[in-house]
N, C-alpha and C positions, 0 to 999 in steps of 0.2 A: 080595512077593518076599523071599525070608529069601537072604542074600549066601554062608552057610556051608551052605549047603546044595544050589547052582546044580551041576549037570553039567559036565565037561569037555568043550567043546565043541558043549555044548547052545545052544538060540539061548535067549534071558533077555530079557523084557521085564518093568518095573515101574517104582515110582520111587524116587527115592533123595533123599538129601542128600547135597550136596556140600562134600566140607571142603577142598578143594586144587583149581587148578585155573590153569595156566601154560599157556604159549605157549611151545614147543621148537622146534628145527631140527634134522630127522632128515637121516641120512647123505647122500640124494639134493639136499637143500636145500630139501625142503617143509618145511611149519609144520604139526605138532600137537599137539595138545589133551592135555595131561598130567592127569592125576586123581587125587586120593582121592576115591571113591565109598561112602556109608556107609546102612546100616541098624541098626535094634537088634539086630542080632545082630554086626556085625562093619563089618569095611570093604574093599576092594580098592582096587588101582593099577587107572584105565581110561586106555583111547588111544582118540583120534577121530586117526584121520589122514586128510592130504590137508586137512587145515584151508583154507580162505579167507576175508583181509577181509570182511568183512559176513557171515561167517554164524555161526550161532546160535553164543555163547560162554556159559556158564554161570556165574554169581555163585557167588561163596564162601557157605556159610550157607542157599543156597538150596534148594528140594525140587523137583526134574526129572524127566521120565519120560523111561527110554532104552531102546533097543532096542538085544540086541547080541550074541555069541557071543562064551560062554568058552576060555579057552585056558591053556594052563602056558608059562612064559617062565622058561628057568634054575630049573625047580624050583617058581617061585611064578606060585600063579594071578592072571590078567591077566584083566580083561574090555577088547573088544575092542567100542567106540559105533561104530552104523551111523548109528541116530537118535537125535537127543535135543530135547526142547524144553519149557516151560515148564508149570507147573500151570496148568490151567483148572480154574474152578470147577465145574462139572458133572464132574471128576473123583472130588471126594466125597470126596477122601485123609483117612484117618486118621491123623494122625501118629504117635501112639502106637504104628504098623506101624513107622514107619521112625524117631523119632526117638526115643533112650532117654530114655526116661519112669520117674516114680514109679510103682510098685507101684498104686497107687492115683490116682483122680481129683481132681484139683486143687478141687472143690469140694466134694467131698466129705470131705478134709482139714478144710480151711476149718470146714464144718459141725462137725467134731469139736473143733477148737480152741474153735471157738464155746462148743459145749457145755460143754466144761470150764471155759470163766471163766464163764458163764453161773450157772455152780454153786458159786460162790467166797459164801462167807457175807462176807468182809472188802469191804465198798461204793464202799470208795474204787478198790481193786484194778481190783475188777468195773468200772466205771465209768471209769475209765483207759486200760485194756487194751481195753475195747471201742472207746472212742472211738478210740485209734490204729487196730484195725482198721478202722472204719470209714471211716478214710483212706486205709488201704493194703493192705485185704485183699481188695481185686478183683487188683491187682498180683503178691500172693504167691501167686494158685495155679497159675500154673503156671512161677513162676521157679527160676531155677536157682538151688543155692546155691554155687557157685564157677565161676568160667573152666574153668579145666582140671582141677583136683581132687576131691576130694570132694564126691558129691554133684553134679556137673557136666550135668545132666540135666533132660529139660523135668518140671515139679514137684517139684524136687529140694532148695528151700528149705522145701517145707513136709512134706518129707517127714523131711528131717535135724530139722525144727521137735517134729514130731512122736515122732520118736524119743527126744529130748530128753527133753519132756515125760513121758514113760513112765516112763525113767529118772527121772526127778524125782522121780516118785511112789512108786515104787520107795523111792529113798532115806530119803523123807521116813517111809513109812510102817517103816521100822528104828529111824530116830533122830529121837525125839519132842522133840528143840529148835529143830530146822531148821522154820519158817517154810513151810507148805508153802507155800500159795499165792502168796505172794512171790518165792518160787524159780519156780514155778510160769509166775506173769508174766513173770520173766524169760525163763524157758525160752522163752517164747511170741515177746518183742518183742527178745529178741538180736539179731538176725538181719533186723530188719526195712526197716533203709534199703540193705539188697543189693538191693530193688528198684530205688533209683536213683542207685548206686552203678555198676551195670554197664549198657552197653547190648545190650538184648537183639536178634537177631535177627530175619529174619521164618518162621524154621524154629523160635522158640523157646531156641536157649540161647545162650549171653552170647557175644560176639565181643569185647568189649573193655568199656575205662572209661570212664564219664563224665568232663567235669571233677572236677564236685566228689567223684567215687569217686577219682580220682588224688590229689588235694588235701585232701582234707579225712578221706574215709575212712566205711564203713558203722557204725564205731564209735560215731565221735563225730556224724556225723550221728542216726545212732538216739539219743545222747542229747537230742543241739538237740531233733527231733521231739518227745518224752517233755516235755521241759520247758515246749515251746509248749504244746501239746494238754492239759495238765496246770493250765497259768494258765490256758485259756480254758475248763477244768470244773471251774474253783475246786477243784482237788483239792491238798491239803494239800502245803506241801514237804517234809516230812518224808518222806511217801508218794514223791512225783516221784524225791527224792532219792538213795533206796537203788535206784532202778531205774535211775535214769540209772549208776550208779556199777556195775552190775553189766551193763549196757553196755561202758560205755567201759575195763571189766577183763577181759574174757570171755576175750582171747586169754593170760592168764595176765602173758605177761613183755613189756617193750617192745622187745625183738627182734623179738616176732611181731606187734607192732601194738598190745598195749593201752597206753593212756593213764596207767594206774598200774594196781599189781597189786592182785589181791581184798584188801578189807580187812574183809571178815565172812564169817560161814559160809554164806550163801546165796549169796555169790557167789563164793565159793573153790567148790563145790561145783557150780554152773554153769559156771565154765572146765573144771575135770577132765572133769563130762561131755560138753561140747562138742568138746575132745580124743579121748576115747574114741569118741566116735560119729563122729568124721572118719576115728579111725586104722582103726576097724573096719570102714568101707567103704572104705577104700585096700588093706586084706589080702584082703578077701572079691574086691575085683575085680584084685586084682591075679592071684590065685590062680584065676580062674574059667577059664581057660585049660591051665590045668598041671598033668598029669596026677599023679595019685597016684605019692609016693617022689619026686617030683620037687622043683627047689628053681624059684621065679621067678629074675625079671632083679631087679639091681638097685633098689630104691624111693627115691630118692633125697629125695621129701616125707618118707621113716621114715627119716630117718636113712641112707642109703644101706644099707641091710640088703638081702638075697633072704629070702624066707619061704619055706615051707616045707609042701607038702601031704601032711599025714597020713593023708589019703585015708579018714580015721573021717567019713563026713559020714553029717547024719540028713535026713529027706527034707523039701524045701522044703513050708513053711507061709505063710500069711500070717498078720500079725501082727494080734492085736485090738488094733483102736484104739482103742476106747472107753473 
């Protein structure tokens, strides 16, 4: 079921995710069922009315199938639940239908990351970086990499991981003082205790924090991690050290969370990109809606700016990852 492309008035069976979902009292003094309704393509307001105690109520986060007929309401489209009830396994749902997903498959990410420290001539690196995945890289394929923000999507940590990474390579192969494969690592394990930092869903993307993501933070957790996993592969502190430090700096200033700001060129160089690959999927999706000559709403993560579609666009590609 794609949600932006349902009939007026059509009858609409399929299933969804649910991001909203209250208990109201309509004008006659029945109870119902209020909604956000969503798919990868988009979302709608739904009404189950005539609601009763004990029957079927829907979880937040969760994936439903509904039966039901569209309608316009002031303007805007309403779908209108007749049925609704829960996933069964012989259902076979792909989520990747309904819940927005990376471009690509979460282990298949993975495998690419892989490949690239696999290829690292520096031992210690190599050796490092594999061993934290080996801890946490069943966790990072199909996590998200923020609540609401950038990147907010099922494989959306290793998809911003990856992006990174490219950039990386990019840079390094301009400016032959920059460290590749140290940046490199970084690029790779930035990002790596957002797996347990947020709690994810059973739909896949994050609903909230953990303790220790309220507390303590995916920063500095990613450094503890690195330093543990580090003693216990006898790898050099020297090596641990510039890596933890390009952690616990990545978000540039302690306004926005890091623990101190970069103090070398591989890791001034991994905040900027980590920056630029958040702001340029906050423009891209802010914009995926707004027709050419047009300006967006407010972006209030950018500064409160509206951007602006110049409508020169060239035709979607996917990106080599390799």
């Amino acid at each position: 079921m794609n949600l932006k492309e349902l009939d007026n008035n059509g009858t609409v069976e399929g299933f969804v995710l649910v991001k909203s979902c209250d208990k109201k009292s309509a004008k006659n003094g029945s109870t119902y069922i209020d909604m956000t309704l969503a798919d990868k393509a988009g979302e709608i307001n739904a009404k189950m009315w005539d609601w009763r105690e004990g029957a079927f109520l829907p979880e937040v986060n969760s994936i439903i199938k509904i039966r039901g007929v569209m309608s316009v309401y002031n303007g805007t489209p309403q779908l209108r639940v007749d049925r609704a009830r829960v996933v069964w396994d012989n259902d076979n749902v792909n989520m990747a239908d309904i819940i927005p997903s990376a471009d690509y498959e979460g282990k298949y990410m993975m495998q690419t990351v892989r490949n690239k420290v696999n290829a690292f001539e520096n031992a210690e690196l190599k050796k490092l970086v594999n061993a934290v995945l080996d801890e946490y890289g069943d966790k990072m394929t199909d996590c998200p990499a923020a609540f609401r923000l950038h990147h907010a999507i099922r494989g959306g940590l290793l998809m911003h991981t990856l992006s990174i990474v490219k950039m990386c390579e990019c840079v390094a192969s301009i400016y032959p003082t920059v460290d590749r494969e140290l940046l490199i690592s970084g690029a790779i394990l930035h990002d790596v205790c957002k797996t347990d930092e947020f709690i994810i869903s059973s739909s896949g993307l994050v609903e909230g924090y953990t303790p220790e993501g309220h507390l303590v933070g995916h920063l500095v957790m990613g450094a503890i991690a690195v330093d543990r996993i580090a003693r216990e592969n006898n790898i050099s502190k020297d090596t641990s050290m510039l890596l933890e430090h390009m952690l616990i700096s990545h978000h540039g200033e302690p306004e926005f969370g890091a623990a101190t700001r970069p103090l070398f060129l591989e890791a001034e160089i991994l905040s900027e990109l980590d920056s630029l690959d958040a702001n340029i999927y906050e423009i891209e999706s802010c914009l995926a809606d707004v027709a050419p000559k047009e300006f967006s709403n407010r972006q209030w993560a950018l500064h409160d700016r509206k951007f602006y579609n110049h409508g020169r666009k060239v035709p979607e590609t996917k990106v080599n990852l390799d």
